[in-house]
C-alpha positions in Angstrom: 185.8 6.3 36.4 188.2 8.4 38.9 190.7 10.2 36.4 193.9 12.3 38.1 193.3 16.1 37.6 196.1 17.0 36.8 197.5 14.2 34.2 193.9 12.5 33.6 195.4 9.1 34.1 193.1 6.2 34.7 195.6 4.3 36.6 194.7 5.5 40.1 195.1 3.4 43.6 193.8 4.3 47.2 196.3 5.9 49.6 195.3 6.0 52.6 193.2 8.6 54.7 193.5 12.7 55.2 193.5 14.6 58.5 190.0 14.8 57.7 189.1 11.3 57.2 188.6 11.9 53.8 189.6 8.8 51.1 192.8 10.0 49.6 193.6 8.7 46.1 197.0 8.9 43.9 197.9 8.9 40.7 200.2 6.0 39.3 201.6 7.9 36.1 202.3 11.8 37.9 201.9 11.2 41.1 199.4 13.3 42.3 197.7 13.4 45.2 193.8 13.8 45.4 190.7 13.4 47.1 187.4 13.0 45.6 184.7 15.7 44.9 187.0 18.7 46.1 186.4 21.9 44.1 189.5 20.6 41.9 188.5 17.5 40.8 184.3 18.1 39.7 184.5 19.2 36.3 183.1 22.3 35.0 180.1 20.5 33.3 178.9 19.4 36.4 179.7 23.3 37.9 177.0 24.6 35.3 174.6 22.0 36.4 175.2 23.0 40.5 175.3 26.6 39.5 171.8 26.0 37.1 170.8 24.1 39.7 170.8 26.4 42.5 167.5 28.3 40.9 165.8 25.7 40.9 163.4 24.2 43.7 166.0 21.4 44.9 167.9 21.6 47.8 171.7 21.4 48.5 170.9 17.5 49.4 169.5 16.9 46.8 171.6 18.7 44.3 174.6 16.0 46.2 172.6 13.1 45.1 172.0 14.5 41.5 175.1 15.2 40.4 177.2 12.7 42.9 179.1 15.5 45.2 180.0 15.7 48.6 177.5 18.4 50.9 180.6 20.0 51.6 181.8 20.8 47.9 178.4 21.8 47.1 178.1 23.8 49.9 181.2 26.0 49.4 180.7 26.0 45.5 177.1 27.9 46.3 178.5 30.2 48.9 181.2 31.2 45.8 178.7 31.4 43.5 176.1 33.2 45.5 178.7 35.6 45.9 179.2 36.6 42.6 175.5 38.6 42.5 176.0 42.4 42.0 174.6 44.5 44.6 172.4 45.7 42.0 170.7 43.0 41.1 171.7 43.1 37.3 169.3 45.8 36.8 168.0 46.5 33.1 169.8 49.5 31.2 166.1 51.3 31.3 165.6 51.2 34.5 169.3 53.1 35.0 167.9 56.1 33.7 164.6 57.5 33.3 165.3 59.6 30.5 164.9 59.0 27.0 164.8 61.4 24.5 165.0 64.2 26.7 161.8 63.1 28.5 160.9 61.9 31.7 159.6 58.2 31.6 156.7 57.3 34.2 157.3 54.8 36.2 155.5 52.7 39.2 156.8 50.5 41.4 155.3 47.8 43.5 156.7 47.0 47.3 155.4 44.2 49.0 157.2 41.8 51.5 157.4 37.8 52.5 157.5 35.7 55.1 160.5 33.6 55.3 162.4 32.2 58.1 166.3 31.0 59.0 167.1 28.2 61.4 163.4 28.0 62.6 160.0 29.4 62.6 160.0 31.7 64.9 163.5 33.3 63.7 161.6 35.4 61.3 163.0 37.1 57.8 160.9 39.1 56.1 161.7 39.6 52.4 161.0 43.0 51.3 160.8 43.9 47.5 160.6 46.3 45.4 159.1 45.2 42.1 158.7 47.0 38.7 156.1 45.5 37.2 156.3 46.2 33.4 159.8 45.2 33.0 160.0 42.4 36.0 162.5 43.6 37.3 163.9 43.6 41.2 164.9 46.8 41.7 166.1 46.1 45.0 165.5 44.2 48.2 165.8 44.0 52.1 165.4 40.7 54.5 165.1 42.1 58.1 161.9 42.3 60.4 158.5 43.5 59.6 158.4 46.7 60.8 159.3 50.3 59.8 162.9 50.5 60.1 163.1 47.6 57.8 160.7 49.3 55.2 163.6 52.2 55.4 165.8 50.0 54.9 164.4 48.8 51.7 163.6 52.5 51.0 167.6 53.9 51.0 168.4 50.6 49.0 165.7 52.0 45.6 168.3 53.8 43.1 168.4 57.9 44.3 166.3 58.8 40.9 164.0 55.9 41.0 163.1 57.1 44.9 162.5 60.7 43.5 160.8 60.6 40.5 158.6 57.2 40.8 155.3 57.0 42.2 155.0 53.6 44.5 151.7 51.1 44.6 151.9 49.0 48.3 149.0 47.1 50.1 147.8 48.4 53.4 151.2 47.6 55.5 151.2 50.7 57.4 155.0 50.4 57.9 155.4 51.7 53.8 153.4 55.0 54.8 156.0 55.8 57.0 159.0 56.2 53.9 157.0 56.6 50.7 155.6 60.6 49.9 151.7 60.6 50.5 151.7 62.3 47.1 153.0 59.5 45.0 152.0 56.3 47.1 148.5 54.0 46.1 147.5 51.9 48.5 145.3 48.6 47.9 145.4 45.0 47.3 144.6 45.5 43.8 147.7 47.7 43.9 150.1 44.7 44.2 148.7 42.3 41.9 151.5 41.3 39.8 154.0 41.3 42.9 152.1 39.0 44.5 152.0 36.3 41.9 156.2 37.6 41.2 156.1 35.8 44.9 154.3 32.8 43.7 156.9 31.9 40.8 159.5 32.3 43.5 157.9 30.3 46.2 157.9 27.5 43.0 161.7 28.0 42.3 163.5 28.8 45.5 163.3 25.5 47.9 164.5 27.8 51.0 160.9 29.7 50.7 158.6 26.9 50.5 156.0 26.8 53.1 155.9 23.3 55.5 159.5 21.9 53.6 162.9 20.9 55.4 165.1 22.8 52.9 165.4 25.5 55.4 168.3 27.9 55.6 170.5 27.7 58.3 172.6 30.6 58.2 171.7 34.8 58.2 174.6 35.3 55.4 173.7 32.6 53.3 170.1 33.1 53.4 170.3 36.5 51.9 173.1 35.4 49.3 170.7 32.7 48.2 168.0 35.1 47.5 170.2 37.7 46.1 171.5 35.4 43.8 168.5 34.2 42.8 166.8 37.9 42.3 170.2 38.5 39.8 169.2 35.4 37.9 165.9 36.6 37.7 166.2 40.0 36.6 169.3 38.8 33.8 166.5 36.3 32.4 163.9 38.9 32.0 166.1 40.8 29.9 166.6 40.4 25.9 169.9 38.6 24.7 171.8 41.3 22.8 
């Protein structure tokens, strides 16, 4: 039933068309004028559903034909809501600081990267990570090419203290022996073990990264939103409610 949003009358009738070509619609009672499925008129149970449903593995299509929104309103709701992930990725209080009770904590940390891609195949973006494994936590990412200034990339974006004191567990990629200190760096495929299946429960959640499907991103920007967003979510879950 279409309700005014501002007075929550019933008693609505069509008028006419926007610039847009859009149905317009006004209310009997206040008067107001309104068009269906704009970020004013979708109620904010339905926002926690888009918002929930945006780390899950469903598309922006299909999150339309769930909840019965336009592609436009879901699109610009995600962009807003993607938008709202910290550049830190929501990282855990522990991680902040290595020191507890005036000791130094011992910490490794797993970098690996993905394959992903924006537009089409061959537009490749790599998703670099680095993982800690014990906490499952993000510590931070990069999405660039596959070479070594995008493993220095990922390197400047690891917390100052985390990149000093840490000692880092990679597979053979030769590009992480170019940024990580000989002294503190393990190298091996049995050295990545739990990053690699932290990539499987993302390739099962995030419908962008699914090998062989249609829900591709389009755009640079909104691809890494998307996947910042979804790192946030990620790391917030892991953590205990306080």
């Amino acid at each position: 039933m279409t309700t005014c949003p501002q007075c929550h009358s019933t008693k609505i009738k069509k008028n006419g068309l926007t610039h847009y070509g859009k149905q317009n619609h006004k209310c009997k009672k206040c008067g107001r004028q309104f068009v269906l499925n704009n970020l004013h008129t979708v109620d904010g149970t339905l926002r926690e559903i888009a918002r929930r449903a945006l780390c899950e593995r469903i598309s922006l299509r299909g999150i339309c034909r769930l909840l019965g929104v336009s592609l436009t309103w879901m699109l610009n709701f995600a962009v807003e809501t993607w938008a709202t992930a910290p550049e830190d990725l929501g990282l855990c209080e522990e991680l902040k600081s290595l020191r507890t009770a005036n000791r130094l904590k011992i910490i490794g940390l797993q970098l690996d990267e993905a394959w992903s891609f924006v537009g089409r195949k061959k537009n490749k973006a790599w998703i670099w990570v680095a993982f800690e494994p014990n906490l499952k936590q993000v510590v931070a990412f990069h999405i660039g090419g596959r070479g070594k200034d995008s493993a220095k990339a990922l390197w400047k974006k690891i917390p100052r203290h985390l990149r000093r004191y840490c000692y880092f567990e990679t597979d053979e990629w030769e590009a992480y022996s170019a940024v990580v200190p000989f002294e503190r760096h393990y190298v091996g495929k049995d050295e990545t073990y739990h990053v690699e299946g932290f990539w499987s429960g993302v390739r099962a959640r995030v419908s962008r990264l699914v090998r062989k499907c249609l829900s591709f991103s389009k755009n640079w920007k909104n691809h890494v939103a998307a996947i910042r967003y979804y790192f946030w979510q990620f790391n917030l879950a892991q953590q205990p409610y306080i």
